[in-house]
N, C-alpha and C positions, 0 to 999 in steps of 0.2 A: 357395463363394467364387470367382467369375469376372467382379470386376467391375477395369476398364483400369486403374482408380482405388487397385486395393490394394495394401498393403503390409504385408509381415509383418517383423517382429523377432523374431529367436532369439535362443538362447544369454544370456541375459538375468534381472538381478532385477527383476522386475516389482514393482514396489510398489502395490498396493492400497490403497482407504480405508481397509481392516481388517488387512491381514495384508499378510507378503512374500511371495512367491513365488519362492525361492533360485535354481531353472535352468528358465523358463522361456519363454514367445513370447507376442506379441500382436499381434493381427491387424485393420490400419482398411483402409475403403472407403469410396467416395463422403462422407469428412467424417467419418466415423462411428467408434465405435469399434464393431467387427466381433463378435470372440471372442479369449478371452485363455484358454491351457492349462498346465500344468505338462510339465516333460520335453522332448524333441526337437520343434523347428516341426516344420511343414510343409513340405514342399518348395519351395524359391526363397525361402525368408526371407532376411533380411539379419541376417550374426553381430553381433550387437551386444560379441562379445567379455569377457563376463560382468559389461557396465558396467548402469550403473541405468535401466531403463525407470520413469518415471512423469508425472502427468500434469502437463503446463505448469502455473511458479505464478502465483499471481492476486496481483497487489499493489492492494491499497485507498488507499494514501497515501504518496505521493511525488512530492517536488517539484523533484527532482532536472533537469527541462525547465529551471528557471532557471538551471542552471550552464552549459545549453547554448546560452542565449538570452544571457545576460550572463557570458560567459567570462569576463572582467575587470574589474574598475569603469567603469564610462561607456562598455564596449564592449559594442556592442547586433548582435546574430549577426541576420540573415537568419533570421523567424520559422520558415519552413516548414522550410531547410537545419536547425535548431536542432531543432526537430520530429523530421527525419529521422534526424538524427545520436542525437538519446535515444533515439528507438524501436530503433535498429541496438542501442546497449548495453544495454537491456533485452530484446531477442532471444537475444543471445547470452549474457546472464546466467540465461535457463531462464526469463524473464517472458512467457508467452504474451497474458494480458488484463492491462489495465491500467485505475486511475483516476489519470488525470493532475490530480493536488491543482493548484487554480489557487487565488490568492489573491484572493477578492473584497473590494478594500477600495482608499483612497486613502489615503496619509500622506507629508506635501509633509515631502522630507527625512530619511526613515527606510530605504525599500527603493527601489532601482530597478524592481524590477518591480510595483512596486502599482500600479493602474489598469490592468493592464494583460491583464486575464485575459480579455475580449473577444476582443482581436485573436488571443492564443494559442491560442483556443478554435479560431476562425477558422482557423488556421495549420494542426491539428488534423485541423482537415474537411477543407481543401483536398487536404491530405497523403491523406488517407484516400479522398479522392475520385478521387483521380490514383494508387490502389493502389500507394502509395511504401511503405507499413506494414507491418510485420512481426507486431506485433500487433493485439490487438485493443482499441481506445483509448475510453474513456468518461470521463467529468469527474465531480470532485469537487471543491465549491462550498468553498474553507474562509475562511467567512466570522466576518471578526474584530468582533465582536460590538458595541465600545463605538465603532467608528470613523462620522461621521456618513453617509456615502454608502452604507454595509456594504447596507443594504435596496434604494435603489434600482440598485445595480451587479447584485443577486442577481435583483431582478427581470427585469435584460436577459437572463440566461442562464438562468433556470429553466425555460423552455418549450422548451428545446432537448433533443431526445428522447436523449442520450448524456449528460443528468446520471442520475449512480446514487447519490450522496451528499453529504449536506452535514453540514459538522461549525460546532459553535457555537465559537470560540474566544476569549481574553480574554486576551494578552499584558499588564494592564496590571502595573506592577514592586510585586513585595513578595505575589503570590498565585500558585496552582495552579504550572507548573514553573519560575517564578521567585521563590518566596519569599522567597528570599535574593537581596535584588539586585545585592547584588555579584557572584553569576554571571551577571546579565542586562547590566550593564556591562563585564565580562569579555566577552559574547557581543558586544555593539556594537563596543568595541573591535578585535576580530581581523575584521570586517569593514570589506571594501572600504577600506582604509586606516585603519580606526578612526576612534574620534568620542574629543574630550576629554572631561573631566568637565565642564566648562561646557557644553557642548553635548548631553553625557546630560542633566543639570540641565535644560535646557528641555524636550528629547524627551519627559522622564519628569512633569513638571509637566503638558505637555499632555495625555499619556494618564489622566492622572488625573483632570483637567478634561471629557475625553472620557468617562470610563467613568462621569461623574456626571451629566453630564448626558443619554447617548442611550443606555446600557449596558439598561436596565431595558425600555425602550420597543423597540428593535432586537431584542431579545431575544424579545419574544413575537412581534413580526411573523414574524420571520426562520421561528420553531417554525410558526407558521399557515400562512406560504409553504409551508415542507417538506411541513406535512400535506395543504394542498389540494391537491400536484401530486404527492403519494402519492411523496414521496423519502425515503429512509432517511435518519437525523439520528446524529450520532455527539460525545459531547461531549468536549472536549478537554484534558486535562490535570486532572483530576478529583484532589481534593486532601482535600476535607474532607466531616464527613457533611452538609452543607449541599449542598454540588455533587452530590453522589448523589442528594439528595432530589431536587433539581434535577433531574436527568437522568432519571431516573424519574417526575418529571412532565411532561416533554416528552416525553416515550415514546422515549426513546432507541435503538437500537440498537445501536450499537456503542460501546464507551467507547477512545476513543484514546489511551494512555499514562499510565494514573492516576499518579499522585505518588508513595503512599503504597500500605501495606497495608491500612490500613483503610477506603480507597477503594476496593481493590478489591475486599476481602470485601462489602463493602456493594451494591455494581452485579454480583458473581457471585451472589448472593442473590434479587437483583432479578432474573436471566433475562439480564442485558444481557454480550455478552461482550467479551470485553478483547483488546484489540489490543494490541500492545505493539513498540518498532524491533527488529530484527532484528539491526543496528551494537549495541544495548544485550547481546545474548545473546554475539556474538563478542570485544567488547572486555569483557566481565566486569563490565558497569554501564552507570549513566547519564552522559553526558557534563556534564548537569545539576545530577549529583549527588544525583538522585531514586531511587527502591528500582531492583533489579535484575532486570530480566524473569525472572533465574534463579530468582531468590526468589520469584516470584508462580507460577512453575513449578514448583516443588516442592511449592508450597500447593494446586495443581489450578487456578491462577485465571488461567492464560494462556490462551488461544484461538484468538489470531492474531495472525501477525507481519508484519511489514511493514517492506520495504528503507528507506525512508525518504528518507536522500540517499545511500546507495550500493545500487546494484541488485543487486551480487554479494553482497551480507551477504545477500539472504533463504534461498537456498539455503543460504550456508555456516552460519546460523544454525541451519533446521531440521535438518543433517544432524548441527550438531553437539549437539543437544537431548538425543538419547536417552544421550549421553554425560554431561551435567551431570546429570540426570535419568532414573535407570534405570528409573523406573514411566514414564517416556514412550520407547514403541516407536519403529523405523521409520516406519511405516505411521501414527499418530498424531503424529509429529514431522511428516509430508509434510501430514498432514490442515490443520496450521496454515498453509501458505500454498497451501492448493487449495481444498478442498473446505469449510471452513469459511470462508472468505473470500467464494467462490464464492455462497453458501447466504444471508450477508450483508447482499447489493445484489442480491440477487433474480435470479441467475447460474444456475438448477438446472439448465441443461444442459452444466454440465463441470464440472471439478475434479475430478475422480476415472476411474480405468480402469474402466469397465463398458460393455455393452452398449448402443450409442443415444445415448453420451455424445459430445460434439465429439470429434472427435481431435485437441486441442491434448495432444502428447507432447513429452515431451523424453528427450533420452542422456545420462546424466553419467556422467563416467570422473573416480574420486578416487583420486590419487596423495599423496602426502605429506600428507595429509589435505584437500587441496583439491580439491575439487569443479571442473570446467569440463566444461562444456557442450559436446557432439562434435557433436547433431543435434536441430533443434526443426522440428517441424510445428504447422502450425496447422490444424484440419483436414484435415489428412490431410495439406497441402501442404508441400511441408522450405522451410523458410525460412530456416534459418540449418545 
């Protein structure tokens, strides 16, 4: 080991995709992970102070850039400053790789940031070109399936080589995580100043109008897009055994956030794995009022988790896992936001400490049961 480029950690729980490693070191160069031992490093390691060595997590779905880009209602951030300011708290949250969920769709009076997933793409690259980034940044397409532009907006951005996923979604009120619409009027509501009931009244008339007339048609394009340009497809809020079947004839990949238990027994059956938020594991449910990642965790039918809109929940979720769920380890609670996320969107070279893997690492030191972040490399490099 004599390259300008290395660095070694002591004194350290190394976490593995398999197992922990109670006091031990790991050693990257030139980008790489080197070699990993038990007991006393090497000479000139740095103590890590018996805090967690493991590998940077990978987050699949978060859309958390929009709180950066639209701070306030009607206040619009400087795309690229918005850019830089999310990648900065997803470094320091232990997020090495990232899919920045962008929303491909228009709906005049519903979101401020619809239509607008071009230019933040854009914002993205610039950032990325001008090595302002801290991680490592790829796109995911979540394209809302019944809305009429959903096809040609997806088409401007699918040949762009930093898409790694796209999910089918269908907000319209009274199915998959709005069954009950009185929670989806509740969710309008507490936005951006809220909307009346008159004003849900036509939102909600139109998306029904929408999802009859282009829902079925959008639908197969969008799956043929994905499959000719060989992009993972992941279906979104999976509810009944109808949507299952569904997602299993689109050849799904990933399932994001089923409803139900019996959605999810049906797509864990099927090969397809289950992503589930990460906010849903810490707060003790769904905000929705859908099953509880706990309970799909107990059953074996979680996979992977995902920050969602807060980037500090995906660490403090998987640490807190093996806690709600004693057949889920350390080293298998980390596996959900690394190395199975990683494996996913077709990532096989990180998410785990081994030999030849990236060196995206991170340190976390947990005090009163909260986890924070002390030191993130991205390949080798400390970025945070």
């Amino acid at each position: 080991m004599t390259s300008k480029q290395e660095t070694i950690l002591g004194n350290a729980r190394i976490v593995l995709a398999d197992r922990v490693i109670e006091r031990g070191w790991v050693a990257f160069a030139d980008g790489r992970i080197a070699e990993y031992g038990e007991g006393s490093a090497p000479s000139g390691s740095e103590d890590a102070g018996g805090d967690l060595i493991m590998p940077g997590l990978i987050e699949l779905h978060t859309d958390h850039l929009e709180m950066h880009y639209v701070p306030r209602p009607k206040v619009f951030w400087d795309p690229i400053a918005a850019v830089i300011s999310y990648d900065g708290q997803l470094a320091t949250s232990g997020i090495t790789t990232v899919l920045d969920s962008l929303r491909v769709w228009r709906e005049d009076g519903a979101e401020e940031v619809d239509g607008r997933a071009g230019m933040l793409a854009e914002a993205i690259t610039s950032a990325r070109e001008a090595n302002l980034l801290r991680a490592d940044h790829f796109l995911h397409l979540r394209c809302e399936i019944p809305m009429p532009s959903v096809v040609e907006e997806a088409k401007e951005l699918i040949a762009r080589p930093d898409v790694r996923l796209m999910s089918l979604m269908d907000h319209t009120p009274g199915q998959r995580q709005f069954r009950d619409e009185v929670k989806l009027r509740d969710y309008y509501r507490g936005k951006g100043g809220g909307k009346t009931d008159a004003e849900l009244d036509v939102l909600f008339e139109k998306r029904f109008a929408y999802q009859k007339a282009y829902a079925a048609t959008n639908m197969r394009e969008i799956v043929a897009l994905a499959h000719q340009y060989e992009i993972p497809l992941a279906s979104h809020d999976d509810t009944t055994e109808e949507n299952v079947a569904n997602a299993i004839q689109d050849r799904v990949s990933v399932a994001e956030f089923p409803t139900t238990m019996e959605a999810a027994r049906g797509l864990h059956q099927a090969g397809i794995g289950i992503l589930m938020g990460a906010p849903n594991v810490v707060r003790g449910g769904s905000h929705s009022g859908n099953i509880a990642a706990i309970d799909l965790a107990r059953e074996g039918l979680l996979d992977i988790l995902s920050s969602d809109y807060i980037p500090s929940s995906l660490l403090m979720a998987a640490l807190q896992l093996p806690q709600h769920v004693p057949a889920i380890d350390l080293a298998a609670a980390v596996r959900t936001v690394t190395k199975t996320p990683a494996e996913a969107v077709g990532l096989a070279d990180r998410g785990e400490i081994a030999p030849g893997k990236r060196a995206d690492v991170i340190r976390v030191h947990v005090a009163r049961k909260i986890p924070v972040v002390r030191s993130v490399w991205r390949e080798g490099r400390r970025v945070a």
